[in-house]
C-alpha positions, 0 to 999 in steps of 0.5 A: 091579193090586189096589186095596184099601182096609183100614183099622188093625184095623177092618172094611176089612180085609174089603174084600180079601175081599169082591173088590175086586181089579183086574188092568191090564196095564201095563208099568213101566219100570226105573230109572236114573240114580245119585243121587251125581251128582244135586244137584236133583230135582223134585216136584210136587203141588197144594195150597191150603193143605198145603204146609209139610209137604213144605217142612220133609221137603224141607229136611231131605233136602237137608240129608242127602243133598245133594239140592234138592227143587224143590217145584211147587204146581200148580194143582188145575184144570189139574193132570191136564193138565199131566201129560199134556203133560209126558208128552207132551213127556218132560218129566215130573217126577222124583217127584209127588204126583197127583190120579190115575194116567194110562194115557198115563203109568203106564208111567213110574211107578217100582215104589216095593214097598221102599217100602210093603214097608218093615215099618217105615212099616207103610203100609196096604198095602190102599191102595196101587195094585199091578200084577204085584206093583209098587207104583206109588204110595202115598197122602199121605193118606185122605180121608173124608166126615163130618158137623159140627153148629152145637154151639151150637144143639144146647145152646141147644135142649136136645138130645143127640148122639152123640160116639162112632161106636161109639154113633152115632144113625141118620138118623131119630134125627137127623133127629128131632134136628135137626128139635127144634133148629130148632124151638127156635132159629132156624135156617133149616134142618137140613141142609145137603149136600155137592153131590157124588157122593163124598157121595151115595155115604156117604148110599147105603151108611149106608142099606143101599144098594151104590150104582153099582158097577162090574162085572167087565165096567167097566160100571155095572149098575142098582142094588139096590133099597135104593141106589133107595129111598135116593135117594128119601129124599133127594129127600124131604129136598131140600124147602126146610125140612129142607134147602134145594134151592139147594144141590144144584140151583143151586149154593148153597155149603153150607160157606158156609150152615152157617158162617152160623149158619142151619144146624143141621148140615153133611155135608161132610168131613174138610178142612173141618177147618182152615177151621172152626177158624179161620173160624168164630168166632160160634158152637160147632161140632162133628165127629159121627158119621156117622148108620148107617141101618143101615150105618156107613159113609162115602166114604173117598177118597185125598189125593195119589198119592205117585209116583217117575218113571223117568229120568235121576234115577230112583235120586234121586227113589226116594229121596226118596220113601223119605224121605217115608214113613219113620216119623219124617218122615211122622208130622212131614209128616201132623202139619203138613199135617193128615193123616189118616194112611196109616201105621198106629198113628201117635200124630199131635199135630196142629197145632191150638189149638182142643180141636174140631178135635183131637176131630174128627180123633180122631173121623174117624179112629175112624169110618174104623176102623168103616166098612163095607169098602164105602166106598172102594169108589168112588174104587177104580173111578175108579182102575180105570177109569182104569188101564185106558184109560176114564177118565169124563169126568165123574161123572153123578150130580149133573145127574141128582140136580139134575133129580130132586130139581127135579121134572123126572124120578122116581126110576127115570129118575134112576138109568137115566140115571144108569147110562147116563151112566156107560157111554155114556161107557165105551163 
């Protein structure tokens, strides 16, 4: 299997190149099934708030190909779960959009290459998850990491930010920055951060750092020094004035500090999006580019797996899958769900009222297209653990971080535990 993740013309592309490539043995199924005798399929996915999208494609695919879409919104919490036991009790769904690819499972997957081989769609074929040449799904959506300022408090101190990623400032500088603005207002804090490891990550690369990579072996080996030294300055920042130490220590919620207009600014991602542009209505706020220290990067991450099952239905549910990313039904599903677009050279008019929530899509997609090929470098290891039969339990980082940044260990024994956490899972 190779896992990729090359964005638009940007410097992903070179992701390919720099080696992260991954062959699983795994068996596919064939399809079956004749789609003229099939009058309901299946589809299931997980969502709080993207839904229509996929109602609106559903409605019209019955309305063309006489099929009904039976939409499932599975709750996120549970959903891998019920994966497993429908797998279990061959009771899998015709097609699905899923948080991850199971090995107890992806032997049922149907090989979707028309699919993303479909010049037409021009999908970003680097993203796609491949094994011997099939093509086992295909992303909703992208996801990636970024910052949000208090734009208000920005203007009433006076200071500049940039708007362009292609310009952007680096950490000192806008440290320096916020540190100014709260000095002049009365913010409680610079910064607030995502607890997560997907977000530690963004802060490793943009300083230089590789991060805890995993090695041709599927083990995690002690990083460079630079990722040591990153983590240490991030500690140094967890102090209770530039950032407050709740959050990444007790579980303090920081989307709920940053729209209290105490926080000067917010490093979080792209799905905040929809929530500020109607929940935050007491103060200005804006998308900004990801500070490069001296990397420009962030944590590029996969929405859903678009997949089609082997069965009774099989030619059916391929061709849904098919209608789902033909160009004129996906600009209209990433349009209405508020997508950040796995087809290429979309002309999206999102569905927004406000004027800063379409400049942070444009501005999120502008730094996906300047990212280091680095940055989705994590969610590819998930996705070859997992494709090979080592799926982690749980990601580390943050109870190591929690310790660390409380004074309970240095730095070395962080990132130690950190690795050993991550093997001694792996076996």
């Amino acid at each position: 299997m190779a896992i990729s993740a090359a964005f638009g013309k940007g410097r992903l592309r070179r992701l390919l190149a720099a080696g992260v490539v991954t062959a699983l043995a795994l068996s596919a199924c064939s399809s079956g099934g004749d789609s003229e005798d099939v009058k309901s399929i299946t589809f299931w996915y997980s969502t709080n708030a993207q839904d229509q999208g996929y109602t609106d494609l559903a409605k019209e695919f019955e309305a063309k190909e006489g099929i009904k879409v039976e939409i499932v919104n599975i709750p996120n919490d549970g959903y891998k779960d019920k994966l497993k036991q429908a797998a279990q009790a061959n009771e899998l769904p015709d097609t699905a959009s899923v948080p991850a690819l199971d090995p107890l499972w992806v032997n049922q997957v149907q090989d979707i290459s028309s699919v993303a081989n479909n010049e037409a769609n021009q999908i970003n074929k680097s993203l796609i998850t491949v094994q011997d040449d099939k093509v086992l799904a295909i992303p909703s959506d992208i996801t990636a990491a970024g910052l949000y300022i208090n734009k208000s408090l920005f203007d009433k101190a006076g200071v500049a930010y940039p708007t362009d990623p292609a310009s952007t400032w680096t950490w000192d500088e806008f440290l320096a920055a916020t540190a100014k603005v709260k000095a002049a207002t009365s913010a409680k804090y610079e910064l607030v951060y995502d607890n997560s490891p997907a977000r530690i990550r963004s802060w490793i690369y943009t300083h230089g750092g590789k991060g805890f990579q995993l090695g041709a072996d599927n083990k995690y080996a002690t990083p460079d020094a630079a990722t040591v030294q990153a983590l240490d300055d991030f500690k140094k920042i967890n102090d209770d004035k530039v950032m407050p130490k709740s959050v990444w220590t007790s579980g303090a919620d920081p989307s709920a500090l940053f729209k209290s207009g105490q926080v000067v600014a917010y490093y979080s991602g792209v799905w905040q999006v929809a929530d500020f542009a109607d929940g935050i209505t007491e103060f200005e706020w804006a998308a900004a580019p990801t500070p490069a220290q001296p990397v420009h990067a962030t944590d590029i991450n996969l929405g859903g797996l678009v997949t089609a099952f082997n069965g009774d239905k099989a030619e059916a549910a391929k061709k849904w899958v098919e209608f789902i990313f033909q160009r004129e039904n996906y600009t209209k599903l990433a349009q209405t769900n508020g997508y950040l677009p796995i087809e290429q050279g979309l002309d999206l008019k999102y569905p927004f009222e406000k004027q800063t929530a379409l400049d942070a899509f444009a501005l999120y997609n502008a730094e996906i297209e300047l990212a280091d090929p680095i940055s989705p470098s994590g969610q590819a290891a998930q996705t070859t653990l997992l494709l090979a039969g080592k799926p982690a339990a749980e990601d580390p980082t943050k109870v190591e971080m929690a310790k660390f940044i409380n004074g309970e260990q240095d730095v070395n024994t962080t990132v130690t535990n950190i690795v050993n956490g991550w093997n001694e899972q792996l076996g």
